[in-house]
Every structure is written in C-alpha cells, then in structure tokens.
C-alpha positions as CSV (number, residue, x, y, z in Angstrom):
1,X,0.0,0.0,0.0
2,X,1.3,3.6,-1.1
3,X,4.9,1.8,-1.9
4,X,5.7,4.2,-4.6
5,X,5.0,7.0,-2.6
6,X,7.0,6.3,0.5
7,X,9.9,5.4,-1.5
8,X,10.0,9.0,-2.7
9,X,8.6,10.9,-0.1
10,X,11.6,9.2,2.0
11,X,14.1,9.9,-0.3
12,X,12.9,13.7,-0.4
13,X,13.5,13.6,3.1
14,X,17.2,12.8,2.9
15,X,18.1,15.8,1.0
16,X,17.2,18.0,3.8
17,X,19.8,16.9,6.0
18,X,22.5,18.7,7.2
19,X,20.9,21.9,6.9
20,X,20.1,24.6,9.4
21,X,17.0,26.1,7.8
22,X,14.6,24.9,5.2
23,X,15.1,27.3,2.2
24,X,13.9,28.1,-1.4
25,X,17.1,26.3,-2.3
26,X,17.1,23.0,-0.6
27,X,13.3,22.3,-0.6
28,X,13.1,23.0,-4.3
29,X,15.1,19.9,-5.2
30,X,13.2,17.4,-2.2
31,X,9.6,18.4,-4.1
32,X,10.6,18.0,-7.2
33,X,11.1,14.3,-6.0
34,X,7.9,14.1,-4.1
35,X,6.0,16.0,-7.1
36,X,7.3,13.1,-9.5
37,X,6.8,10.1,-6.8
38,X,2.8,11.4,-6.7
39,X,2.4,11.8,-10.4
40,X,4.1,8.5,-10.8
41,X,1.5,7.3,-8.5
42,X,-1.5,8.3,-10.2
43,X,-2.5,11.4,-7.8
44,X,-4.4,13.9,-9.7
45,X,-2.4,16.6,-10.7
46,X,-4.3,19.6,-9.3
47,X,-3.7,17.4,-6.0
48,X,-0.4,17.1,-6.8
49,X,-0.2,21.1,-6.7
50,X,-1.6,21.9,-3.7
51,X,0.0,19.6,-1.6
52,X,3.5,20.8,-3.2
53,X,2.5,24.5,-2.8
54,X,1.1,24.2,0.9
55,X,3.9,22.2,1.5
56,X,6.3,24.9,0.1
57,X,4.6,27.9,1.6
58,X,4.6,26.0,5.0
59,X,8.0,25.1,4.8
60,X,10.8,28.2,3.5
61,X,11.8,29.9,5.7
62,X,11.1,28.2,8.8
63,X,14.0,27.9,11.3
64,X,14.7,24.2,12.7
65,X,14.1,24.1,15.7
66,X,17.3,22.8,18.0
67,X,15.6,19.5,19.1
68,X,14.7,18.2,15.6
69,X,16.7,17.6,12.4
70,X,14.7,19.8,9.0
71,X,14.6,16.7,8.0
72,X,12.0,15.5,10.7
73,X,10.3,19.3,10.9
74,X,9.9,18.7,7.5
75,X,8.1,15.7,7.8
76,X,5.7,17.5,10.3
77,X,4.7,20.0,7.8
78,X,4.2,17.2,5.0
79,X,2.0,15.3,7.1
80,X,0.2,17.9,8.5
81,X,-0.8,18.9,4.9
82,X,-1.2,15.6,3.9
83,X,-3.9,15.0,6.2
84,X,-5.6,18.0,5.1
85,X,-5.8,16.6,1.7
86,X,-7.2,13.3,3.2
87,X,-9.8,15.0,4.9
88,X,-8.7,16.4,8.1
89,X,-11.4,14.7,10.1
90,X,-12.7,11.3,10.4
91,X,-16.1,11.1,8.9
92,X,-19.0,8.5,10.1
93,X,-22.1,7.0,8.3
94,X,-25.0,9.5,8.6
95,X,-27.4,6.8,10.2
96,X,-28.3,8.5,13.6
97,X,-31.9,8.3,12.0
98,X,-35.7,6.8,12.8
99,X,-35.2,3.2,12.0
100,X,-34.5,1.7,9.3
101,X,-31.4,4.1,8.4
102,X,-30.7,3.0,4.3
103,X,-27.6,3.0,2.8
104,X,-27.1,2.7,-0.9
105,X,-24.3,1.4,-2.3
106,X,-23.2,2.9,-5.9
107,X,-20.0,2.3,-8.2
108,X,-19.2,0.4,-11.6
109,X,-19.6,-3.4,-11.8
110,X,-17.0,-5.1,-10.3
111,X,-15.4,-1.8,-8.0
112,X,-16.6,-4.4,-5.1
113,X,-20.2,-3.0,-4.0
114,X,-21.6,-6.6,-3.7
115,X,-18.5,-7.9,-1.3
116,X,-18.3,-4.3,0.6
117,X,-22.2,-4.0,1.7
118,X,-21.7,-7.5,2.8
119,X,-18.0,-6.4,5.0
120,X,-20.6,-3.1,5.7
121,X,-23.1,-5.2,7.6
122,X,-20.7,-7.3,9.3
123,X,-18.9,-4.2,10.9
124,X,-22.5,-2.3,11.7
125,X,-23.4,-5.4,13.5
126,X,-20.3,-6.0,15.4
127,X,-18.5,-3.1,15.8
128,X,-21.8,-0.6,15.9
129,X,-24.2,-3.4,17.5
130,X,-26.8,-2.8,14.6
131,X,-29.2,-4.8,13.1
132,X,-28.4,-4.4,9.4
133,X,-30.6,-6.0,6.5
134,X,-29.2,-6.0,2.7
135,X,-31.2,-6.6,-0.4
136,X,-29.7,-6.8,-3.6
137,X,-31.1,-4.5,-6.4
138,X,-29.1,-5.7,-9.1
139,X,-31.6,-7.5,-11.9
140,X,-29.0,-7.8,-14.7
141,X,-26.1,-9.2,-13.5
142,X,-26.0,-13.0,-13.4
143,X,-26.7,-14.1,-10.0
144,X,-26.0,-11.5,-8.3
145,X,-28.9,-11.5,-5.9
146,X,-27.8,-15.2,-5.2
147,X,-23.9,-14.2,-4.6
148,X,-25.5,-11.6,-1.9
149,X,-28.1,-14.1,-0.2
150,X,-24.7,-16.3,0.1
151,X,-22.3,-13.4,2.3
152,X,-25.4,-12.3,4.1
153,X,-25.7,-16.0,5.6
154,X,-21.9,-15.7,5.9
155,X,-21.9,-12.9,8.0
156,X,-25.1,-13.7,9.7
157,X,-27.5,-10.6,8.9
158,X,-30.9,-10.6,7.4
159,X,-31.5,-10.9,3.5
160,X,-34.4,-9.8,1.9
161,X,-36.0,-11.5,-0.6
162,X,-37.6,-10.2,-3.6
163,X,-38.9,-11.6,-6.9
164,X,-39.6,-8.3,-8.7
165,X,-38.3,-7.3,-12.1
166,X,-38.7,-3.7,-10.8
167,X,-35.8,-2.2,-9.2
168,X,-37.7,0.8,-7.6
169,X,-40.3,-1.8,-6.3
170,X,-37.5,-4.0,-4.7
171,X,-36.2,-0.9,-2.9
172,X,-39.4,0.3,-1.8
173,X,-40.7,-3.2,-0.7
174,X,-37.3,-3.7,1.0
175,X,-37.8,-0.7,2.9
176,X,-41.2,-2.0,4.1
177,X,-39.9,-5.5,5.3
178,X,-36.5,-4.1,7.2
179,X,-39.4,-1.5,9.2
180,X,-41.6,-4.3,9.5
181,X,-39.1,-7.2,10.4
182,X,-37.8,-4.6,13.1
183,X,-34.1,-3.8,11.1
184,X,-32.8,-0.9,12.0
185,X,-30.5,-0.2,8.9
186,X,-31.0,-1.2,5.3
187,X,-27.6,-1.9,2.6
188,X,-29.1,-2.1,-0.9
189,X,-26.7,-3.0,-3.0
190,X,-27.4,-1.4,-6.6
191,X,-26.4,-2.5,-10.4
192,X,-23.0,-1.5,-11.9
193,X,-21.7,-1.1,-15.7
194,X,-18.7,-1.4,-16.7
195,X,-18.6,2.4,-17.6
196,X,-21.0,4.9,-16.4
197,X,-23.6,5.6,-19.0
198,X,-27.1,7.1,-18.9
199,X,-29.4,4.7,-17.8
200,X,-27.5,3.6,-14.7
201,X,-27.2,7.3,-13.5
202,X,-31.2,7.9,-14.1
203,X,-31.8,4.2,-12.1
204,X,-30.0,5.6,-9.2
205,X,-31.5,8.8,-9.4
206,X,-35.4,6.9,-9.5
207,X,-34.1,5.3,-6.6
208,X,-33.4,8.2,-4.2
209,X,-36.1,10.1,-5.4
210,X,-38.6,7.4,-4.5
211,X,-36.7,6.1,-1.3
212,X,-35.3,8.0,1.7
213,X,-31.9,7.4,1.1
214,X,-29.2,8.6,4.3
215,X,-26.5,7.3,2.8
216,X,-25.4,6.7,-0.8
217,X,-21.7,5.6,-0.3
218,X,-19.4,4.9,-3.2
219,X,-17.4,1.6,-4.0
220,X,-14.5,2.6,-5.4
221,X,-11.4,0.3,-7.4
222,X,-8.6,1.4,-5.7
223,X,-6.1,-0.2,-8.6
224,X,-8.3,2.1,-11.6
225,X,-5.9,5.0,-10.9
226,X,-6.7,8.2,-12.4
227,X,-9.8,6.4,-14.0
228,X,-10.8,6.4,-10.2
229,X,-11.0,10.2,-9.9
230,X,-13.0,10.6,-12.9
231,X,-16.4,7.9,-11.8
232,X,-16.0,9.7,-8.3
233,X,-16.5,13.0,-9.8
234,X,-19.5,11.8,-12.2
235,X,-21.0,10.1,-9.8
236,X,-21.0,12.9,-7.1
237,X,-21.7,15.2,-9.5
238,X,-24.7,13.3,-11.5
239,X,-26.2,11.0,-8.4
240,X,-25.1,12.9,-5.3
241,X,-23.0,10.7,-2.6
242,X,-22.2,11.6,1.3
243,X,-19.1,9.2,1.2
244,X,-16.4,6.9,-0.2
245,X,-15.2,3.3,0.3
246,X,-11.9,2.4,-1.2
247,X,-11.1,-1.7,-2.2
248,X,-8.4,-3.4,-2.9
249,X,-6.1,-1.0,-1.3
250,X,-3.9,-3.1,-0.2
251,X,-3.0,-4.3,-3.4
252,X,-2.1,-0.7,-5.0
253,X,1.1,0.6,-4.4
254,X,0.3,3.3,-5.8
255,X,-2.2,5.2,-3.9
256,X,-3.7,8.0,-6.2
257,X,-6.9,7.5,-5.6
258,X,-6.6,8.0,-1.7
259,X,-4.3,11.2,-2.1
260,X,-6.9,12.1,-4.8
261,X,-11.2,11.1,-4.5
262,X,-11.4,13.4,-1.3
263,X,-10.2,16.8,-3.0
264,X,-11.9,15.9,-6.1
265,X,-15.3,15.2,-4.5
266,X,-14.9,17.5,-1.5
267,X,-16.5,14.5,0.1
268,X,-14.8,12.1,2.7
269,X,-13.6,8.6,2.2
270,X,-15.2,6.5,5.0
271,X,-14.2,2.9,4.9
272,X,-11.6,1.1,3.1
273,X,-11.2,-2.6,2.3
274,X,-7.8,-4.1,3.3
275,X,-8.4,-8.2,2.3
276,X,-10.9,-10.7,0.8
277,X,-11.9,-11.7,4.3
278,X,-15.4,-10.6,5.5
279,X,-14.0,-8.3,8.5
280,X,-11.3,-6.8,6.0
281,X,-12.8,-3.2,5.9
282,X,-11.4,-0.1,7.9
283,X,-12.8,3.1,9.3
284,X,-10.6,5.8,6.8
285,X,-8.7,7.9,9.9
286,X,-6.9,10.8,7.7
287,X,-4.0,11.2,10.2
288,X,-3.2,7.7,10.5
289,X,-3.2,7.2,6.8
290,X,-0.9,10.0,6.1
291,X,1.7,8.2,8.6
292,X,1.3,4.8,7.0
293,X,2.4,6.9,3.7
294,X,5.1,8.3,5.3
295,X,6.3,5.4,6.1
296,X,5.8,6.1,10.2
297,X,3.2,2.7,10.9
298,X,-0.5,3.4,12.5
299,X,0.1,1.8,15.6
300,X,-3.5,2.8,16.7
301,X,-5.3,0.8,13.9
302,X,-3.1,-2.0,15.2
303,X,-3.0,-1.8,18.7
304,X,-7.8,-1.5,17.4
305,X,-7.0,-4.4,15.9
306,X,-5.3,-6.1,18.0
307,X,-7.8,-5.8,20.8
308,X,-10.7,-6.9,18.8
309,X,-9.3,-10.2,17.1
310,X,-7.1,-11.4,20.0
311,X,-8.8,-13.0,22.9
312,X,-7.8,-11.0,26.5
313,X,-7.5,-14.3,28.3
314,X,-5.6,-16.1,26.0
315,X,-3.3,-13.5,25.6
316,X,-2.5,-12.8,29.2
317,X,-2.2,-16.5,29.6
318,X,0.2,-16.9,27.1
319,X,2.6,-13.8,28.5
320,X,2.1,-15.5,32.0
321,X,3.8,-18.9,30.5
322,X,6.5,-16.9,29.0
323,X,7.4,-15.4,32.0
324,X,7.6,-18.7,34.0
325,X,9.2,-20.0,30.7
326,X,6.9,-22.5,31.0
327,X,5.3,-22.6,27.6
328,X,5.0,-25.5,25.4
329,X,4.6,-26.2,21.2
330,X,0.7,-26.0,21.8
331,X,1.1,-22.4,23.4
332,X,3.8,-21.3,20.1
333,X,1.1,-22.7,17.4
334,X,-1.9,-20.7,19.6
335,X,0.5,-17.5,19.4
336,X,1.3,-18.1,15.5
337,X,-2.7,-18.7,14.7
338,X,-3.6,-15.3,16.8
339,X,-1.2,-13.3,14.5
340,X,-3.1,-15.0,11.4
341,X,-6.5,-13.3,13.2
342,X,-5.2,-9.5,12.8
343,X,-5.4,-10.2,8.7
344,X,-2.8,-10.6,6.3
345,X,1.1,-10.3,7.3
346,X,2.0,-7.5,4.4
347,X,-1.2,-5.7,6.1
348,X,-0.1,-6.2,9.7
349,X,3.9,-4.8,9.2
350,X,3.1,-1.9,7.1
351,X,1.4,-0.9,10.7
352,X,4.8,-1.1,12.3
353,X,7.4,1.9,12.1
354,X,9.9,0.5,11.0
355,X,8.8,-2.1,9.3
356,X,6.8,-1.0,6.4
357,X,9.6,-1.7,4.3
358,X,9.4,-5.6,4.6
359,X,5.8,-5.6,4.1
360,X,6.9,-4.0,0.7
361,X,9.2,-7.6,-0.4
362,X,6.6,-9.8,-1.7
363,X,8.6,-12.5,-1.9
364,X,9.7,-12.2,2.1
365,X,5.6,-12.1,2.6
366,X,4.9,-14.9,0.9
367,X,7.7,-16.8,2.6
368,X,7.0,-15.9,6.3
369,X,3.0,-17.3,5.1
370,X,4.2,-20.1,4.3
371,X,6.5,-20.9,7.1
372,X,3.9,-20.1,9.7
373,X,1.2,-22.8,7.4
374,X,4.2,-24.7,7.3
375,X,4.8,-24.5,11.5
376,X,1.4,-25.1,11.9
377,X,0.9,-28.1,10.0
378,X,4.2,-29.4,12.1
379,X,2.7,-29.1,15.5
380,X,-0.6,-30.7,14.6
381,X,0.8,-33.8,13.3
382,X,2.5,-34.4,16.8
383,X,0.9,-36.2,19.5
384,X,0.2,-34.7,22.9
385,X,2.9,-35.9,24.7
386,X,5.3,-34.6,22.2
387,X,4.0,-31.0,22.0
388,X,4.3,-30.9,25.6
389,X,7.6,-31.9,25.8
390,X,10.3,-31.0,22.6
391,X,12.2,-33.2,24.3
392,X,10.6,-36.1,23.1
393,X,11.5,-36.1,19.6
394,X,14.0,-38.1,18.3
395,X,15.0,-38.8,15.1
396,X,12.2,-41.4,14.5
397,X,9.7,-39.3,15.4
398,X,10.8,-36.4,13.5
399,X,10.7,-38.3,10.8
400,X,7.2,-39.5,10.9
401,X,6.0,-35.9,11.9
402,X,7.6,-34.9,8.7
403,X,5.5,-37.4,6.7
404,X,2.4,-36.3,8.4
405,X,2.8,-32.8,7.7
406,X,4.1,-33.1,3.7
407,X,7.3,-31.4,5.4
408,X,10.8,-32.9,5.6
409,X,13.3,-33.5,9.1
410,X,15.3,-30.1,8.2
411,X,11.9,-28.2,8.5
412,X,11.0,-29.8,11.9
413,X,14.8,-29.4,13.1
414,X,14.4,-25.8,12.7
415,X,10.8,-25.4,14.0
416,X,12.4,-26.8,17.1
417,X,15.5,-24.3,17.1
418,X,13.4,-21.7,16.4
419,X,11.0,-22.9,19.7
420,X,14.2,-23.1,22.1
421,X,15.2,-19.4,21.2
422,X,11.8,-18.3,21.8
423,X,12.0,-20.3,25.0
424,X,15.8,-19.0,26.0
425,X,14.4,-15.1,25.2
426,X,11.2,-15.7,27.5
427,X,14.2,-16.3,30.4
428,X,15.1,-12.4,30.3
429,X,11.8,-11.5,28.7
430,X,10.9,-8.5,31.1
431,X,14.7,-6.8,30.6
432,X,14.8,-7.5,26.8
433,X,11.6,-6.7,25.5
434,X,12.7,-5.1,22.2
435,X,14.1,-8.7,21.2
436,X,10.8,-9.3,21.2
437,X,10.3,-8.6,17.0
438,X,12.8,-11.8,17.0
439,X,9.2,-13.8,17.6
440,X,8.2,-12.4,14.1
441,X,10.7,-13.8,12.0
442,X,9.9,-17.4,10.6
443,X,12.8,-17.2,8.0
C-alpha cells in the first residue's frame, strides 16, 4: 500500500539533511522528488499542486528548531498537509436516524459494492451493534442476488428477498420488510456497468427520489488510478454521494486515488477494504493514513485491531507462561494462529514503524505465510505428549511428523530451534523486551 509513494517521499526527506534552515534552495530539489513520486502514482495533478504549494509555503523559511533535524520538521509540515488533503477529520455514516437508516451502495460493476455491503453489515453489526438487512437490487447481473443471499448468511445478517423485475419496487418493498421485520439499517446493493452511462445514472437517481436514502456511499477500485478520480467525480456530481469506500487498497502501491477522491469530490472517504476476508474493511482515519504513507506505521489501527481479534485471556495466559518459561509447542502454534487473526502479514507490518519496508518484499511475505502454514501443520501432526515436551523427539519421530505434515526433518529441526530461542528469550523477557520482533521472523 502507497509503496511508490514512501519510497520518494523518504528519499525527499534525505536531501534536507544537514541543513540549518529549510530554504527556497534546498526544498526545491526534495519536491521535485515528491511532485514526481505522486504523479508516478497516479495522484491527480491539481492534487499534486496543492500539496507541493502548501507544503512549500509552510516550509521556506522556517527555522529548525534545536531538538529536531529539518529533516524530521519537514516531515511535520508534510504530514500535516497531507492530512488536510485526506480530509482532516474522520467522517462516520450518517445513520443516527428513525429506523430503518438506508444505505445505498453505488460504483461500476466489479469496483466491489456486492463484497463491501456485505463487509458493511458485518462491521455495523459487530463493531456498531446494529441490526443491518441487505437486499440486492441488481436484476442484470447473473446471480447476483444469489452471490449476496450467500455473504449475508456468511456474515449472519438478514436478506431480503424479492422476486420483482422492478428495481424501484425492490427498494421500496425492502424498505417496508426491514421496518416491518424490526431492522434498523437497510444496505441495498445497486447495479454496476462497466462504464457509467445514462441509464445507470437515471436508475440511481429513480431510486433516491422514490426512497429516503441517508447514505449513498461509493465503492470505489482502488487499482483504476486516475480512471478512479473521474467515476468519483461523475458520480457525485450526476447521483449525489455523502461518502467513499476504497477496495483493494492493499494491493495498489500506488495510492492515487486515496491522495486524490477526497479533493476531487470534497466528500470524505469513509471505509476502506484491506483483504478478501469478511471483517477486511477499515474506518478511513486521515491522520493515521498520512503516517502509514510516510512510512511512520498506524500503531493505533493495530493496537484496534489487535484488541478486537485477540482473545484477552488467552493472551494474558500466554505472556504468563513466558514469563515462567513455562510454555509449550501448543502455546507457540496458539501464538502463530492469533497473529493470522489480525489479517494478512503484508497488512499487519506496514502498521509497524519500521517495518513497512518488509511488508513492501513480496517475496519475504509470501515466505513468512508459508513458514507459519508450514509451522502449523508441524505441530498438529505431533501427539500430545510430544508437543508438551520437545524433548521427546527423536529422530524417528521427526521423521514420521515430517510425513504427516508433507514437510521434511530439516523443517521440523528448525521449528524446534526456532521454539528453544523463543524459549531461551522468555528467560530475560521482562529486561529485553525489544528482542521481542525476534518472535516475528519465521525465516
């Protein structure tokens, strides 16, 4: 996420080193970078402009103050700018409304609507303790009602059915059932084209002039770039939307149409999706965005995340048997599967300062993934006896573990070395806590 525009916002950073006070001189030649990195990454260019002027006229003259490098005051101003240009504030759904509160999801066919309302309803009901309903208004596309009945079962929310050839009739119908049924919000999850054309925008419009619609939110392809900026604009402009929802962000390293669908629209991204799993979307915080592109981690959003896919007792049991050293190859797999809850591993580093470089290496990504499937596999084709005690396996056993697990006796010999340094850190593990990223590495 962002890669292309961390490398060169980093790089900018460098070349204010060393100096006393940020001038025209020296910031001339660290925006240049930074105005080429955000082109290069498919920012809108009237974006692109502001933030290098604000950034500018922010930055020349200002004397470095003793306690910070221009370098790192530098990296204040960006950010603070940056931030604007993400939105400033976090924005909410606008669903604080007599029952059932509807929210209609718009965007081209296959930006993600059908896969979003569904990741929508999952967060309103956990997160927001809703009851959310979804109906799918989509008559054209080959079982797309069916594809929505399917996640709403999958998430456990209420689907409403509807036979009707009518899309206006489905909406208002749907409307009637979720008041009726006692839901207190409503997703309907619209038709798409593959390019916006006329009869699409005047469906929409027949829809929210014949339903009371709080919400229209906009699913938006991340990885369509500057073609991104363009449907936002049409859409806001032609349908009328109160907010954005970013996919497959996680898979662009460019990030243009973050930096860019807020200053286009003037209207707030509000969720983005992070994975194919069904609790893969994200509140959009501005500020912690603009670290994560400056390479400086979200530690909130992880530490959030953390604390809502970890369990509390397991966790404080776990760090109790590390203290006592007293942990076993049971405890090491329970630790390795609780990582695997926060989402993918590329998702989880780039939180990290410090780290979102490695979540940049695909390769390294895919082989930690595979080493901790790999671990995994290794500890459930042991026995009882032997996962509570290492010390029972000889080379016999190691060799039938091995067979059980498709894995060979070098895998398992360094499972086991990797197990007795974890166990020889826990020893000291209240002095040397910041050995503690050694438990990461499954290299």
């Amino acid at each position: 996420m962002f890669e292309k525009i961390t490398d060169k916002i980093t790089s900018s950073f460098k070349k204010l080193r060393g100096h006393s006070v940020i001038t025209d001189k020296n910031i001339d030649e660290a925006l240049k970078e930074i105005r080429l990195g955000l082109l290069e990454a498919d920012v809108n260019y009237k974006v692109v402009k502001s933030l290098v002027d604000s950034i500018k006229e922010a930055s020349v003259g200002k004397e470095v103050l003793k306690s910070v490098s221009p370098g790192e005051q530098f990296t204040k101003i960006f950010n603070d700018e940056l931030i604007k240009i993400l939105g400033s504030e976090t924005e909410y759904l606008n669903i604080k409304v007599s029952p059932p509160a509807v929210i209609m999801m718009v965007g081209l066919q296959g930006s993600g609507k059908t896969t979003t309302a569904a990741k929508l309803s999952k967060y309103l009901k956990e997160k927001e303790k809703r009851n959310p309903c979804m109906v799918s208004a989509d008559i054209y596309r080959p079982a797309a009602i069916e594809q929505l009945k399917i996640l709403s079962n999958q998430v456990k929310v209420g689907f409403i059915e509807n036979s009707s050839q009518d899309v206006i009739e489905i909406c208002k119908n749907a409307f009637k059932s979720a008041y009726n049924q006692g839901y207190d919000t409503l997703i309907i999850d619209t038709a798409g084209r593959l390019q916006i054309d006329d009869s699409m925008i005047q469906e929409l419009k027949s829809i929210k002039s014949e339903v009371t619609i709080h919400e229209t939110l906009l699913i938006i392809d991340s990885m369509l770039g500057q073609e991104a900026i363009n449907v936002a604009k049409t859409f806001n402009d032609e349908v009328g939307i109160e907010g954005i929802a970013l996919t497959k962000l996680d898979g662009d390293a460019r990030g243009g149409a973050a930096l860019s669908a807020k200053f286009i629209t003037n209207k707030p991204i509000k969720f983005y999706g992070s994975g194919e799993k069904m609790d893969a979307l994200d509140i959009f915080h501005p500020d912690r965005m603009a670290s994560r592109i400056l390479g400086m981690g979200d530690v909130v959003s992880l530490v959030e995340k953390t604390s809502s896919s970890i369990d509390e007792k397991q966790a404080e049991k776990l760090s109790e048997k590390l203290e006592r050293n007293d942990f076993n190859l049971n405890d090491f797999k329970d630790a390795i599967k609780s990582m695997s809850k926060l989402g993918s591993l590329k998702s989880t580093l780039s939180m990290i300062p410090g780290l979102g470089n490695l979540s940049q290496d695909e390769n390294a990504m895919q082989q930690a993934s595979v080493e901790m499937k790999k671990t995994v596999a290794i500890i459930d084709s042991m026995t009882r006896k032997e996962r509570n005690n290492h010390a029972l396996l000889d080379g016999r056993r190691r060799r039938r573990i091995a067979t059980g697990s498709g894995t060979s006796v070098q895998d398992i010999n360094k499972l086991i070395k990797k197990f007795l340094q974890m166990k020889k850190m826990s020893k000291n593990l209240g002095k040397k806590k910041k050995n503690s990223k050694n438990l990461l590495n499954f290299n």
